[in-house]
Backbone bond lengths (Angstrom), bond angles and torsions (degrees), N, CA, C in turn:
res aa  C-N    CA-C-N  psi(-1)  N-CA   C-N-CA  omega(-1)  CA-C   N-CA-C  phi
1 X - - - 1.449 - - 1.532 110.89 -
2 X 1.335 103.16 -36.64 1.974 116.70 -176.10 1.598 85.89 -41.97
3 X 1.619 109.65 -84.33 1.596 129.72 -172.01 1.447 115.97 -30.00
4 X 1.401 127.06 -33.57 1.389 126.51 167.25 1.038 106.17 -71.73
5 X 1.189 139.77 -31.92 1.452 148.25 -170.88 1.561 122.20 -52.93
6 X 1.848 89.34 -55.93 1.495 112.98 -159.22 2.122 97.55 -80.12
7 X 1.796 96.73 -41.51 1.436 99.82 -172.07 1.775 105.72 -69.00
8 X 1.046 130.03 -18.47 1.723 139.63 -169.78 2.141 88.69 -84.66
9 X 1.119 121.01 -45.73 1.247 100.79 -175.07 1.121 127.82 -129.20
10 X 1.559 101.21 36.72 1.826 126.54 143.21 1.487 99.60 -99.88
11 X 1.031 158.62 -17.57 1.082 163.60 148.62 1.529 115.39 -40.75
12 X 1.108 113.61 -59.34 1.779 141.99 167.67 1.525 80.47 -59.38
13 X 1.006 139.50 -90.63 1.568 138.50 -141.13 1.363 86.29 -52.99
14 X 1.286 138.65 -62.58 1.944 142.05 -139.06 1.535 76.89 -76.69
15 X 1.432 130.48 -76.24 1.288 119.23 -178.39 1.335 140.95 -17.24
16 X 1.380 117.13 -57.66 1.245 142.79 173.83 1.274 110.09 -78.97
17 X 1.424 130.47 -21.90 1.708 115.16 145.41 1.043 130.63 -92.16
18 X 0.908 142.02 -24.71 1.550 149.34 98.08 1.570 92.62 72.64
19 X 1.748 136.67 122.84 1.151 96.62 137.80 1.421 139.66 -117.65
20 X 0.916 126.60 174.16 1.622 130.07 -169.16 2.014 81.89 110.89
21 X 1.395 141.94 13.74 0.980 105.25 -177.25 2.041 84.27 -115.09
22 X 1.489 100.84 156.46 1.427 98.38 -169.39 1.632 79.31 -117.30
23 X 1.917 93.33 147.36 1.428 115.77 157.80 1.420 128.68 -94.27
24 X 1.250 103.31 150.93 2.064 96.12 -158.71 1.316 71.45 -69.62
25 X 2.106 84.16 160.52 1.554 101.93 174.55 1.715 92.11 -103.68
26 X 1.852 97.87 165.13 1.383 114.92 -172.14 1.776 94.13 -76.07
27 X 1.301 106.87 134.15 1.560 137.25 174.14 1.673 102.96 -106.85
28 X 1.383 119.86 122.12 1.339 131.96 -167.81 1.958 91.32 -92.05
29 X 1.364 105.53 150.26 1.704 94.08 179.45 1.690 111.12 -75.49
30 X 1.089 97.43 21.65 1.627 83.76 158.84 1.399 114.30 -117.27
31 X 1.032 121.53 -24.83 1.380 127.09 163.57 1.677 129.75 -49.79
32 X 1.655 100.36 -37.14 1.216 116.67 178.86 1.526 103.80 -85.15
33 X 1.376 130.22 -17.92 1.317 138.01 164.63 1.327 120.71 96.14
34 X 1.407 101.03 39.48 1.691 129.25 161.10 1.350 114.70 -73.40
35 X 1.116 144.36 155.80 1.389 150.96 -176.40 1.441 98.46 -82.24
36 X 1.399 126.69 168.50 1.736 117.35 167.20 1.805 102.71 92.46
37 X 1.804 83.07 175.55 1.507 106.55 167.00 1.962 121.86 -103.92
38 X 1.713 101.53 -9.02 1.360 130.04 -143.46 1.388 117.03 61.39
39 X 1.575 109.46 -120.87 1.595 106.57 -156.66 2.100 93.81 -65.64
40 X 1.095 111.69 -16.64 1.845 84.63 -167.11 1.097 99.34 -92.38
41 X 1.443 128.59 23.71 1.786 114.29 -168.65 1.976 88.92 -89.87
42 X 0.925 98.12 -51.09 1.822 88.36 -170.22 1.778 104.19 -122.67
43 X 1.212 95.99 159.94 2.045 96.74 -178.45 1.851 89.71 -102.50
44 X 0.988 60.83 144.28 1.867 89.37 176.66 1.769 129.75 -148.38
45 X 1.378 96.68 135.42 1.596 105.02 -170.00 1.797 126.42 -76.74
46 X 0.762 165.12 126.17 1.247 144.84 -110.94 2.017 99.73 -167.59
47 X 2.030 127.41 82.66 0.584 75.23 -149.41 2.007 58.23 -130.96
48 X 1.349 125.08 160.60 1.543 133.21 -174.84 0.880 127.57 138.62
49 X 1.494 128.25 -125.21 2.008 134.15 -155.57 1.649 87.82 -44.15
50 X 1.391 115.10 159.67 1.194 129.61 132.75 1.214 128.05 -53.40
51 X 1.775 130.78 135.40 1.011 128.20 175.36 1.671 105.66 -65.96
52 X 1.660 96.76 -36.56 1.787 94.36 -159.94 1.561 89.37 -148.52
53 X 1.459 103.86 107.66 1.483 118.70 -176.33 1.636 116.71 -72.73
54 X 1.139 119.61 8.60 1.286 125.54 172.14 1.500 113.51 -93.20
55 X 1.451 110.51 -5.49 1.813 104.68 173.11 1.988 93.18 -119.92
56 X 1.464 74.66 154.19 1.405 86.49 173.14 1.500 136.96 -86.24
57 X 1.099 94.61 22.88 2.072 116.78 -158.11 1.805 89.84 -120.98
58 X 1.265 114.69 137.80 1.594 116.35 150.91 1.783 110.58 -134.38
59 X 0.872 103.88 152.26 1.405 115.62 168.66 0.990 145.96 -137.89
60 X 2.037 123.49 155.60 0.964 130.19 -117.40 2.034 73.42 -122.47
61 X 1.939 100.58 149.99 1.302 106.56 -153.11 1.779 91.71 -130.21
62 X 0.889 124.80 130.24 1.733 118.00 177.01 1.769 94.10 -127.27
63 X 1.705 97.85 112.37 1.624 95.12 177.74 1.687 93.39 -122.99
64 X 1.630 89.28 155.91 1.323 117.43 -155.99 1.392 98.92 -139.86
65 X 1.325 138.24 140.75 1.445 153.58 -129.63 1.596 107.46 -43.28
66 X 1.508 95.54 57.03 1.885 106.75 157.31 1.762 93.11 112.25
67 X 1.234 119.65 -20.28 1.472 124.42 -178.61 1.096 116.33 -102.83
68 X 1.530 108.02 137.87 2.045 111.14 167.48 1.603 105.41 -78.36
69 X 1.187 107.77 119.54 1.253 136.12 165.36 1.433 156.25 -54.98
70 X 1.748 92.53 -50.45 1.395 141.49 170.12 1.929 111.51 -165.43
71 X 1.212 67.98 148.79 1.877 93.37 174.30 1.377 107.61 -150.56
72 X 1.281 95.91 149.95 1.287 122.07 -179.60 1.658 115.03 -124.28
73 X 1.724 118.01 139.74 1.438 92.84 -164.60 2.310 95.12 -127.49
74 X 1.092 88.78 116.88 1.623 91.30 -160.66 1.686 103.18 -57.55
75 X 1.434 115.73 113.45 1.555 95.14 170.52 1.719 111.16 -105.46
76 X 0.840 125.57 9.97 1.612 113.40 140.14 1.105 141.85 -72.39
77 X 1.290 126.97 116.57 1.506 141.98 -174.76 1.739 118.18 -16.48
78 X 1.285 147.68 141.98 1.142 132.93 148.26 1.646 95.53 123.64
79 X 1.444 112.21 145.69 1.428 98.52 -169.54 1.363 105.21 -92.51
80 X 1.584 111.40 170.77 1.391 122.71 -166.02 1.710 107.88 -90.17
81 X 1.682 96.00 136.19 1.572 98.55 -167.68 1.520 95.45 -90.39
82 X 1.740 110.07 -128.96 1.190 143.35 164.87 1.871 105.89 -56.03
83 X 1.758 113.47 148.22 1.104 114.29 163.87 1.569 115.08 -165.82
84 X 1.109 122.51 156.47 1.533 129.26 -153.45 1.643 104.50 -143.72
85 X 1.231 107.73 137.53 1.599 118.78 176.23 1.174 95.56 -92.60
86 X 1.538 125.99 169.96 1.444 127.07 -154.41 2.014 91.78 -155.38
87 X 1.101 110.15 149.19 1.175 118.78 -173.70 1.323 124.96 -36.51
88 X 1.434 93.50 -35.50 1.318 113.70 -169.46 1.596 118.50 -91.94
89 X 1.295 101.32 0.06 1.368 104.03 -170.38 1.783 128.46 114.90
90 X 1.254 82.95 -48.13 1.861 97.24 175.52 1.794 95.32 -57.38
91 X 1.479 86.86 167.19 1.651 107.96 -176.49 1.587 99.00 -146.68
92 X 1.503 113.74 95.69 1.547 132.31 135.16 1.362 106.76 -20.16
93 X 1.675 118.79 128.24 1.073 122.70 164.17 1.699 113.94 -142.92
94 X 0.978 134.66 137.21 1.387 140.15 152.87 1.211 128.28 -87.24
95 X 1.730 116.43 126.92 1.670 110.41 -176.50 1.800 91.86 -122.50
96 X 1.252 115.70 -170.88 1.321 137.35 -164.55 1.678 105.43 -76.86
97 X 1.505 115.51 -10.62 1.419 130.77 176.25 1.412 136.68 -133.22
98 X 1.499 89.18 23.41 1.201 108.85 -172.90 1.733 130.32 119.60
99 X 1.358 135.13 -170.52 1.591 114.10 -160.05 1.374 87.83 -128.93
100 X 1.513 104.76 172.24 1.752 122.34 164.09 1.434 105.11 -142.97
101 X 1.324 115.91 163.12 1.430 124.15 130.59 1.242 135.84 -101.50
102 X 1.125 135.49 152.24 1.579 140.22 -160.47 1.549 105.48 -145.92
103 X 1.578 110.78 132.29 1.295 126.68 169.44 1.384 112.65 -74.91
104 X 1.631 96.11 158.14 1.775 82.82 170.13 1.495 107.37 -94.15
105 X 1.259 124.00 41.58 1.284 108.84 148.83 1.495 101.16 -115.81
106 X 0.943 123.72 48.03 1.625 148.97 -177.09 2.127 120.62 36.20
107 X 1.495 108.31 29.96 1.242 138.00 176.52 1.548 115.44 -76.10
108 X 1.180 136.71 130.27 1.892 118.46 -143.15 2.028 55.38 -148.19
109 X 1.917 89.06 118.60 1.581 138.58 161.49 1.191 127.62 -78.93
């Protein structure tokens, strides 16, 4: 079953470079006829799963018209819950052991 496996998606690879074979072109979500700009229409805070569950750190992502901005990288144990920016700037966070706040010059109050 491995061997069907490996020959089905070297096959896909030779295909897909292939030439005469064309790659779809990128469609922006308005083009495709979504409402919005996508990621630059609103900034948004970004804060949970692990990217890569083999470290013990996750981090917290603040994007701003389609770009990450700031990050924050949690070094206390426990994964990252819920989190909220605050008037002032700081960003409330909850982990699996409890919460912080953090400046944006990345100083936890």
């Amino acid at each position: 079953m491995r061997v069907y496996l490996i020959i089905i998606s070297l096959s896909l690879c030779l295909l897909a470079t292939s030439p005469g074979v064309t790659q779809p072109t990128r469609v922006t979500p308005r083009e495709a006829g979504f409402p919005g700009i996508g990621l630059n229409q609103h900034p948004f805070l970004y804060c949970g799963e692990w990217q890569d569950q083999s470290l013990d750190n996750q981090t917290i992502y603040l994007v701003e018209k389609g770009r990450v901005v700031w990050t924050f990288t949690n070094s206390k144990h426990g994964e990252l819950g819920d989190c909220t920016r605050l008037s002032n700037g700081n960003i409330v966070f909850s982990r699996q052991f409890g919460a912080s706040e953090v400046t944006p010059d990345k100083t936890i109050v």
